[in-house]
Each structure stands twice: as structure tokens, then as C-alpha cells.
C-alpha positions as CSV (number, residue, x, y, z in Angstrom):
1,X,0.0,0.0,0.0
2,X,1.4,3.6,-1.5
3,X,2.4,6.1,1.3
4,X,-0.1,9.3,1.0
5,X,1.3,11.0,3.6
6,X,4.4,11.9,5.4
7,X,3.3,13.4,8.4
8,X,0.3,13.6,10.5
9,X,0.6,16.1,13.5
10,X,-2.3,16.1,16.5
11,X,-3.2,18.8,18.8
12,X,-4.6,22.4,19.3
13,X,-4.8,25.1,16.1
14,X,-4.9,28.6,17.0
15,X,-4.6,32.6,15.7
16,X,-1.8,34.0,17.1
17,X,-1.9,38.0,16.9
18,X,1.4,40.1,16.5
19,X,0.8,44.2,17.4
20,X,1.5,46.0,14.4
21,X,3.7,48.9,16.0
22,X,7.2,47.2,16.9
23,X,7.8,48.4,20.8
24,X,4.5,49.4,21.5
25,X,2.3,48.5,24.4
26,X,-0.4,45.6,24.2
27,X,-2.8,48.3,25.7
28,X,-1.8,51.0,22.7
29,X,-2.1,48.7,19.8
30,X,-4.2,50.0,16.9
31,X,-3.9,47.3,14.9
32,X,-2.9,43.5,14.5
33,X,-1.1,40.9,12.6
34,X,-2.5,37.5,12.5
35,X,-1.4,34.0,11.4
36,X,-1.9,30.4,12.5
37,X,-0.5,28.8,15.4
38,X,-0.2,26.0,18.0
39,X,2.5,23.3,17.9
40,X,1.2,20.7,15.3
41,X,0.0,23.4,13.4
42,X,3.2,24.9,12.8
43,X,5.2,21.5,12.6
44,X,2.5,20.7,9.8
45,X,3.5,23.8,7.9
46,X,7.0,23.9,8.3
47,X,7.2,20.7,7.2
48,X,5.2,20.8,4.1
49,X,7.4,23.5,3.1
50,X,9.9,21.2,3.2
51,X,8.0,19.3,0.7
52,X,6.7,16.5,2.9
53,X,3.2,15.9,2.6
54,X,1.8,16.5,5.3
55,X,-1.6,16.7,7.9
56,X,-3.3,17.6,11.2
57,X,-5.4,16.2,12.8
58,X,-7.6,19.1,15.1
59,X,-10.8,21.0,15.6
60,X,-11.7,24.2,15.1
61,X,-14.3,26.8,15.5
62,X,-17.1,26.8,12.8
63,X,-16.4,31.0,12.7
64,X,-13.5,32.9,11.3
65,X,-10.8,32.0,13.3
66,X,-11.7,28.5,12.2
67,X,-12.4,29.6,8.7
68,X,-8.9,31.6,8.7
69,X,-7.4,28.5,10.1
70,X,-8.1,25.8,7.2
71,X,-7.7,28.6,4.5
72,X,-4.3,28.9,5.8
73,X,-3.4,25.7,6.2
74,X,-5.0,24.7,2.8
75,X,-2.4,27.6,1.6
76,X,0.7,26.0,3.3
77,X,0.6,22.4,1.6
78,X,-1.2,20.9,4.4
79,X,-3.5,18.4,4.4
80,X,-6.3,19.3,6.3
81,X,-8.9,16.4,6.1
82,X,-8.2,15.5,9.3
83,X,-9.8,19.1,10.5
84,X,-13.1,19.0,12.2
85,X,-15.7,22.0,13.2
């Protein structure tokens, strides 16, 4: 039986959000920057730019985060059957 993948990853998916304004205070932020995050999450995409195919396995929220999430993933290479709303 073929290989499809070469790496499946487990665990919690997040947003992680950056302040815009390098050496400002969290409480004077006007605006963010925002990408994916969480262990598995990362390792997934680090890896499929590698060129490993790979997958996590985690849920997220059926809302934007959890929209943002998958589109992002789906952008990085990673297979993202394994993610459930």
C-alpha cells in the first residue's frame, strides 16, 4: 500500500496575533497581525514547506478563526482532512 502521507501532527490550532507597532504596548495597539499557530499546526506547515506531505489532525471553531485557520493551512501544503468544526 502507497504512502499518501508523510506526516500527520495532532493537537490544538490557533490565531496568534502580532501588534502591528514594533515596541508598542499591548494596551496601545491599533492594529494586528495575524497568522496560525499552535505546535502541530506549525510543525505541519514547516514541514510541508519542506515538501513533505503533510496533515493535522484538530478541531476548530465553525467562525472565522476556524475559517482563517483551514484557509491557511490549505495555503501551506497541508492536508487538512483530518480538520473537524
Amino acid at each position: 500500500m502507497p504512502k499518501t502521507l508523510d506526516l500527520i501532527t495532532i493537537g490544538r490550532s490557533s490565531v496568534d496575533l502580532y501588534g502591528a507597532q514594533i515596541g508598542g504596548r499591548l494596551e496601545d495597539m491599533g492594529s494586528f497581525d495575524k497568522y496560525i499557530g499552535g505546535s502541530p499546526t506549525n510543525i505541519a506547515c514547516g514541514t510541508a514547506r519542506l515538501g513533505l506531505k503533510s496533515a493535522v489532525i484538530t478541531g476548530v471553531g465553525d467562525e472565522h478563526m476556524g475559517r482563517f485557520i483551514i484557509e491557511q493551512l490549505r495555503r501551506e501544503g497541508v492536508n487538512t482532512d483530518g480538520v473537524k468544526t
